[in-house]
C-alpha positions as CSV (number, residue, x, y, z in Angstrom):
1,X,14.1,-1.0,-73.6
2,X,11.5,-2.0,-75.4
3,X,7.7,-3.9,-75.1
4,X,6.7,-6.0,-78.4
5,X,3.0,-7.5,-79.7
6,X,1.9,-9.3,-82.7
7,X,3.6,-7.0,-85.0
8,X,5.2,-3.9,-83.7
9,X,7.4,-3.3,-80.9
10,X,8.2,0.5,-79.0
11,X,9.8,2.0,-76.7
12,X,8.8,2.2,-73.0
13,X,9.3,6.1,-72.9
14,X,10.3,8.6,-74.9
15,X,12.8,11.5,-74.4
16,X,11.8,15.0,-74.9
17,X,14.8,17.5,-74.8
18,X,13.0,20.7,-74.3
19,X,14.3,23.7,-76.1
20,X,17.4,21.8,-77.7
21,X,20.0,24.9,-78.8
22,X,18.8,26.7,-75.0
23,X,19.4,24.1,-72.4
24,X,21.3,27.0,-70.6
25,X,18.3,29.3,-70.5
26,X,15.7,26.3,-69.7
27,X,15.4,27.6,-66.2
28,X,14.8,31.4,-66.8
29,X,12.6,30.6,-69.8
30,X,10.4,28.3,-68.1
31,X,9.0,31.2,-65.9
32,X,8.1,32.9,-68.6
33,X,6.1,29.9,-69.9
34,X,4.8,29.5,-66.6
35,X,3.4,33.1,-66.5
36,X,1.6,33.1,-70.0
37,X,0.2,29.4,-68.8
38,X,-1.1,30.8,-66.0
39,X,-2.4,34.2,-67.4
40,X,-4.1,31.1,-70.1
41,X,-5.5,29.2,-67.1
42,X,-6.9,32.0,-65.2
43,X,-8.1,34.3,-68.2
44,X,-10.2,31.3,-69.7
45,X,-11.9,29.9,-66.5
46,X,-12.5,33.9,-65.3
47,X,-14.2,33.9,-69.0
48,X,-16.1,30.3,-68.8
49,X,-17.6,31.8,-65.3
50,X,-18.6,35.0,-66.4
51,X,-20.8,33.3,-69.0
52,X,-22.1,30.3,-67.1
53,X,-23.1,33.0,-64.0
54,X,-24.6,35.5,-66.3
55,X,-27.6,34.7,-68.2
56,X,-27.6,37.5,-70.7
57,X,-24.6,36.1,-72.1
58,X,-26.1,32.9,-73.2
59,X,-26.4,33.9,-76.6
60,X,-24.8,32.3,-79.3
61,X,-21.2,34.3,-79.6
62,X,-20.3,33.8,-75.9
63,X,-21.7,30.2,-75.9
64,X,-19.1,29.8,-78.8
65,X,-16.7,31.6,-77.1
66,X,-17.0,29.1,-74.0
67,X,-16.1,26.2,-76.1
68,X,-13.4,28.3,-77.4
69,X,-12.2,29.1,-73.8
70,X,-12.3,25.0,-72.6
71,X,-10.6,24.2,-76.0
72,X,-7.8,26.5,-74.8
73,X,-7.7,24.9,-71.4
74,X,-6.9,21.5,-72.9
75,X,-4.3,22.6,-75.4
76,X,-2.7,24.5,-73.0
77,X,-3.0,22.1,-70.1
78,X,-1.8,18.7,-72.2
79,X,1.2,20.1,-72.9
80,X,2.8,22.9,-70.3
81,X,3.0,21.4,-66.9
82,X,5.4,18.2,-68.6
83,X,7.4,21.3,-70.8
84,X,7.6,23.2,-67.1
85,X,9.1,19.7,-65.5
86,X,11.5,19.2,-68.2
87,X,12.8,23.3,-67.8
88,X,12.8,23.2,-64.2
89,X,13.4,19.7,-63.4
90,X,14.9,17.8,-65.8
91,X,12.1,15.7,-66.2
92,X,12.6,14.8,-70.2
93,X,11.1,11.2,-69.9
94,X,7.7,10.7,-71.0
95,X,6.1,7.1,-71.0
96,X,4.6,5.9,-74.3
97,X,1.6,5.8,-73.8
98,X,1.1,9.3,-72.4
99,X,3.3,10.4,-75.3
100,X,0.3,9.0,-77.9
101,X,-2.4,10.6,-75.6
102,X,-0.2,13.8,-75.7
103,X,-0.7,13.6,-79.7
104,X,-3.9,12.9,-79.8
105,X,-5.1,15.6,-77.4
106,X,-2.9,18.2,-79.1
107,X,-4.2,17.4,-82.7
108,X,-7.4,16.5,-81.8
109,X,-8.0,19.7,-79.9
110,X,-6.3,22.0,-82.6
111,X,-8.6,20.6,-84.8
112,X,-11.6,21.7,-82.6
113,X,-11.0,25.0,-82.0
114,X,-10.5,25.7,-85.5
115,X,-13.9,24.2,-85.7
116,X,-14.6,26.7,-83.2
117,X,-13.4,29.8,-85.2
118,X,-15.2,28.9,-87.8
119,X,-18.6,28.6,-85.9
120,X,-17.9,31.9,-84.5
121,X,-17.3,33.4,-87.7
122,X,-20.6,31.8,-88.9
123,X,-22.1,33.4,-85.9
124,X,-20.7,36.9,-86.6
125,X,-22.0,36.1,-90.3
126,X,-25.9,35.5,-89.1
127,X,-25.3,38.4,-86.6
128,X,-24.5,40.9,-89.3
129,X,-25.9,39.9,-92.3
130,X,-29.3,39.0,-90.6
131,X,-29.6,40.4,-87.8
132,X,-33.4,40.7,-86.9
133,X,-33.7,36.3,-88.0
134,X,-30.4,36.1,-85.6
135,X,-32.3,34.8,-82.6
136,X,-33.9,32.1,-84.6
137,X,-31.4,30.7,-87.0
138,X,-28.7,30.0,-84.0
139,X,-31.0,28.7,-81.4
140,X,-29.4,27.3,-78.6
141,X,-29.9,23.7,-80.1
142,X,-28.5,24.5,-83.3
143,X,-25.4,26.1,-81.0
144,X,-24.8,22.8,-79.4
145,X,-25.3,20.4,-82.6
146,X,-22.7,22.9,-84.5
147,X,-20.4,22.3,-80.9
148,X,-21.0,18.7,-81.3
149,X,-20.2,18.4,-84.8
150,X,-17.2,20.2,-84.2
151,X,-15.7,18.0,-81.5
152,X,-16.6,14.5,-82.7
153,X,-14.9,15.8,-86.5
154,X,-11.5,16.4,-84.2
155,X,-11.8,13.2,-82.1
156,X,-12.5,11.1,-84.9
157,X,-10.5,12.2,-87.6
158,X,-7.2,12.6,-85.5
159,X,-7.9,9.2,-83.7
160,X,-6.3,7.2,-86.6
161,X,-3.1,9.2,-86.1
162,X,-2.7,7.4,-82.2
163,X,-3.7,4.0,-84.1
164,X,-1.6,3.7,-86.8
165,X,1.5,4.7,-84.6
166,X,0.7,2.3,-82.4
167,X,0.8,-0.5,-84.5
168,X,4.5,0.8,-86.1
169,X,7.9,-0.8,-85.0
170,X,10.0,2.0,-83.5
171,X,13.9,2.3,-84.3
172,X,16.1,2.4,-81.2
173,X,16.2,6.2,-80.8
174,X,14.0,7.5,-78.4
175,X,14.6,11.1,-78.7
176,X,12.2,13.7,-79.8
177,X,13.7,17.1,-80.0
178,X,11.4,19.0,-78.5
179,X,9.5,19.8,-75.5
180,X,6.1,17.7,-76.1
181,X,4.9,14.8,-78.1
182,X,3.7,15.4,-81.8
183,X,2.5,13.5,-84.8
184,X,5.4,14.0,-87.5
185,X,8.3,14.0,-84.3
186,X,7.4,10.8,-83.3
187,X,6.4,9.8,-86.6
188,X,10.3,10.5,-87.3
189,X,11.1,7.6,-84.6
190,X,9.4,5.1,-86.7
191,X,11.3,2.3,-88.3
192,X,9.0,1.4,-91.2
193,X,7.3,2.9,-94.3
194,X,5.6,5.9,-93.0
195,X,3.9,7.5,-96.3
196,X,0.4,6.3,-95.4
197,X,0.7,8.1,-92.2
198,X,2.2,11.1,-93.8
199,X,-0.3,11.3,-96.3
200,X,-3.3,10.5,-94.1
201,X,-1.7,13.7,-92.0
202,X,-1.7,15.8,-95.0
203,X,-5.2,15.4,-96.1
204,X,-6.6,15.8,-92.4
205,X,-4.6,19.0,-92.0
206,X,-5.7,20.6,-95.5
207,X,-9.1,19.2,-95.5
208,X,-10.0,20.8,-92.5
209,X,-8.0,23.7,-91.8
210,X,-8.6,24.2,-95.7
211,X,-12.6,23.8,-95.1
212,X,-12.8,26.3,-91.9
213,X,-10.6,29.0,-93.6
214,X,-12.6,28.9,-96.9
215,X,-15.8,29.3,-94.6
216,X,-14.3,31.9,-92.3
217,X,-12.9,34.0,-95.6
218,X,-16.4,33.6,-97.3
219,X,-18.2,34.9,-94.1
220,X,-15.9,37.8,-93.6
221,X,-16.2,38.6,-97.6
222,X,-19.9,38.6,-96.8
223,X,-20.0,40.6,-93.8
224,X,-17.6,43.1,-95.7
225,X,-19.9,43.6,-98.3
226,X,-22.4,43.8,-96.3
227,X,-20.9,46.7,-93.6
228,X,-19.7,49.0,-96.9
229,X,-23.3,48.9,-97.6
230,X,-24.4,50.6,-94.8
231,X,-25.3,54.3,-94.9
232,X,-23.7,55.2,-91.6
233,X,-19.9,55.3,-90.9
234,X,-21.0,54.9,-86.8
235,X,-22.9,51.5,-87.9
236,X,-19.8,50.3,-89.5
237,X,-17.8,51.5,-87.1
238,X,-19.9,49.2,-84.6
239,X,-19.7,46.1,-86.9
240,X,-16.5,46.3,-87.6
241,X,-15.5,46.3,-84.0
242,X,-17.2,43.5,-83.1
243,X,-15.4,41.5,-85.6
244,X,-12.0,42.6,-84.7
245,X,-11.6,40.8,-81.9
246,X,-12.5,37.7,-83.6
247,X,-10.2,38.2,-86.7
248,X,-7.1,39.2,-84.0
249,X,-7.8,35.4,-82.8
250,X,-7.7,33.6,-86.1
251,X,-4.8,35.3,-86.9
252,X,-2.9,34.8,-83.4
253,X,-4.3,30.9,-84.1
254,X,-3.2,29.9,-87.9
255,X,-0.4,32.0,-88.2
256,X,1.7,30.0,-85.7
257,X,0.2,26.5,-86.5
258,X,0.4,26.9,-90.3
259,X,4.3,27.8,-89.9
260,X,4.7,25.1,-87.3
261,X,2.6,22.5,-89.8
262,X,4.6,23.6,-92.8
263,X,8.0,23.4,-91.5
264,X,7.8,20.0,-89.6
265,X,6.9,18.7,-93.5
266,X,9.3,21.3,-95.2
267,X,11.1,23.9,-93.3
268,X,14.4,22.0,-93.6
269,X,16.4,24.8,-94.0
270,X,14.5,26.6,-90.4
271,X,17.0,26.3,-87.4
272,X,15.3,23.8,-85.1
273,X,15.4,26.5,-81.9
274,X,13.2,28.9,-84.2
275,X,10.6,25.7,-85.2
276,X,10.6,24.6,-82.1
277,X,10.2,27.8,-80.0
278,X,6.6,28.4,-82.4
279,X,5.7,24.7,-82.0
280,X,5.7,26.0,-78.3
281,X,4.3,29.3,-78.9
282,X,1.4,27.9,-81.1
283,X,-0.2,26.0,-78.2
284,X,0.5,28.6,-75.8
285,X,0.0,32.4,-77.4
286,X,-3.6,31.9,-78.2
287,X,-5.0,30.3,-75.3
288,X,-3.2,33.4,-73.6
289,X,-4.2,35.7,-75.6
290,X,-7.7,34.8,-76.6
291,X,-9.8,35.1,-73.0
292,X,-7.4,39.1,-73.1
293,X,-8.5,40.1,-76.2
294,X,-12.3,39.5,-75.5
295,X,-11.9,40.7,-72.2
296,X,-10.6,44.0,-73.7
297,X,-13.0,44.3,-77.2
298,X,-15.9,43.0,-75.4
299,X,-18.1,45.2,-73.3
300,X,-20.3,42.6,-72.0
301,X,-17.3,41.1,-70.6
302,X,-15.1,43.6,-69.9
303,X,-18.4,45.0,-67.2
304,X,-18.1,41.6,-65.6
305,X,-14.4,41.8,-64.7
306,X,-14.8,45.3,-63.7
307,X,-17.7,44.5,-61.7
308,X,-16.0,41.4,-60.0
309,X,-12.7,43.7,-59.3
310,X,-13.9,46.4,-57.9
311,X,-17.4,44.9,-56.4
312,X,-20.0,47.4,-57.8
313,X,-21.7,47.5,-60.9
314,X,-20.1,48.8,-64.0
């Protein structure tokens, strides 16, 4: 069935098939999806209250680290609880409309907290490099312009993506082989000319995930050069920990989405159970990983938790 305007008709709903290649292990896999969501959900809003509750923490790498932990949140949240219903229920149909605000909420926030990475690794920059001007280069309001910057670059560069769809005819075909809605799968529905969208895809993805890696690589060359000028191996000891645990997130972050990225465009040759098993991992791993690995490199953190488990001070 189909609804049709001025110039461009679509579907009324899509269908998403899930894991295609596993539909016999749908139901045992989507537990462990289920645990690693809910490891994501609680680890992230156990790390957004530990900051908002304690006021030494409102510095800039934690405030950062917030807007990393609610851009986790919605990544994992737009896409999980529909992937659970179609592993455990069967639920594969997904309207049209929600399966454009599925894409846009996907790319947009992808886009944010890779903004987001690179403000932290700006912060850890400042930190390191200058540490006694710190305080006053990253004031709270410079914090929440970078944040703001950040999110209005996603929402309004990933925007046209959801536009230009919209106004496309779509071919009779309604199945996207795999377990949630995104921009080249349903781009693959369309029955019309799609290069302008292509390209317009290409240049948002390498302009900026190409800007926030060269800015992350130049800060870290920076602060490497930086830490092997110290005198003391315990000082770089110190400052190299407290960029590991932001380097372990980058990497759990671009690995996943570059591989994802390059073989929806080129990975032809990549069975579609291994592409679409990272397309799920990609919005999954970090937000599950990222609220662990602070919790575990941070000490600041890591007191909280231990305070709030076993109700004394650390």
């Amino acid at each position: 069935m189909s609804a049709s305007g001025n110039s461009s008709f679509h579907p009324l709903s899509f269908i998403l098939l899930g894991i295609p290649g596993l539909e016999n292990s749908h139901f045992w896999m989507a537990f462990l999806f289920c645990a690693m969501y809910v490891v994501a959900v609680v680890g992230n809003i156990t790390i957004l209250h530990i900051i908002r509750t304690d006021p030494t923490l409102h510095e800039p790498m934690y405030l950062f680290l917030a807007m990393l932990a609610v851009t986790d949140l919605v990544l994992s949240s737009s896409t999980q609880p529909k992937m659970l219903a179609i592993l455990w229920f069967h639920a594969h149909e997904i309207e049209y409309h929600a399966c454009l605000i599925q894409v846009f909420f996907i790319h947009a926030f992808s886009s944010v907290e890779s903004g987001v990475l690179m403000a932290m690794a700006l912060d850890r920059y400042v930190a390191i490099c200058f540490p006694l001007r710190h305080s006053s280069i990253l004031t709270p309001s410079v914090v929440g312009k970078l944040g703001a910057v950040v999110m209005m670059r996603g929402l309004l560069w990933v925007s046209p993506f959801c536009f230009m769809v919209s106004r496309m005819p779509f071919c009779p075909s309604q199945i996207i082989p795999q377990s949630y809605c995104e921009h080249m799968a349903v781009l693959k529905l369309v029955c019309a000319d799609t290069s302008v969208n292509r390209a317009y895809g290409l240049f948002v993805a390498f302009s900026m995930a190409g800007f926030d890696i060269a800015v992350i690589s130049i800060s870290y060359a920076m602060i490497l050069r930086t830490v092997l000028g110290l005198p003391a191996g315990e000082a770089r000891l110190k400052a190299f920990g407290t960029c590991a645990s932001h380097v372990c997130v980058i990497l759990a972050f671009y690995i996943p989405a570059l591989f994802t990225f390059l073989t929806h465009r080129f990975g032809h040759r990549v069975p579609r159970v291994v592409h679409v098993m990272f397309a799920n991992l990609y919005l999954l791993v970090p937000p599950m990983l990222n609220p662990i690995i602070y919790g575990v490199r941070t000490k600041q953190i890591r007191d909280r938790v231990i305070q709030g488990c076993c109700g004394k001070d650390p």
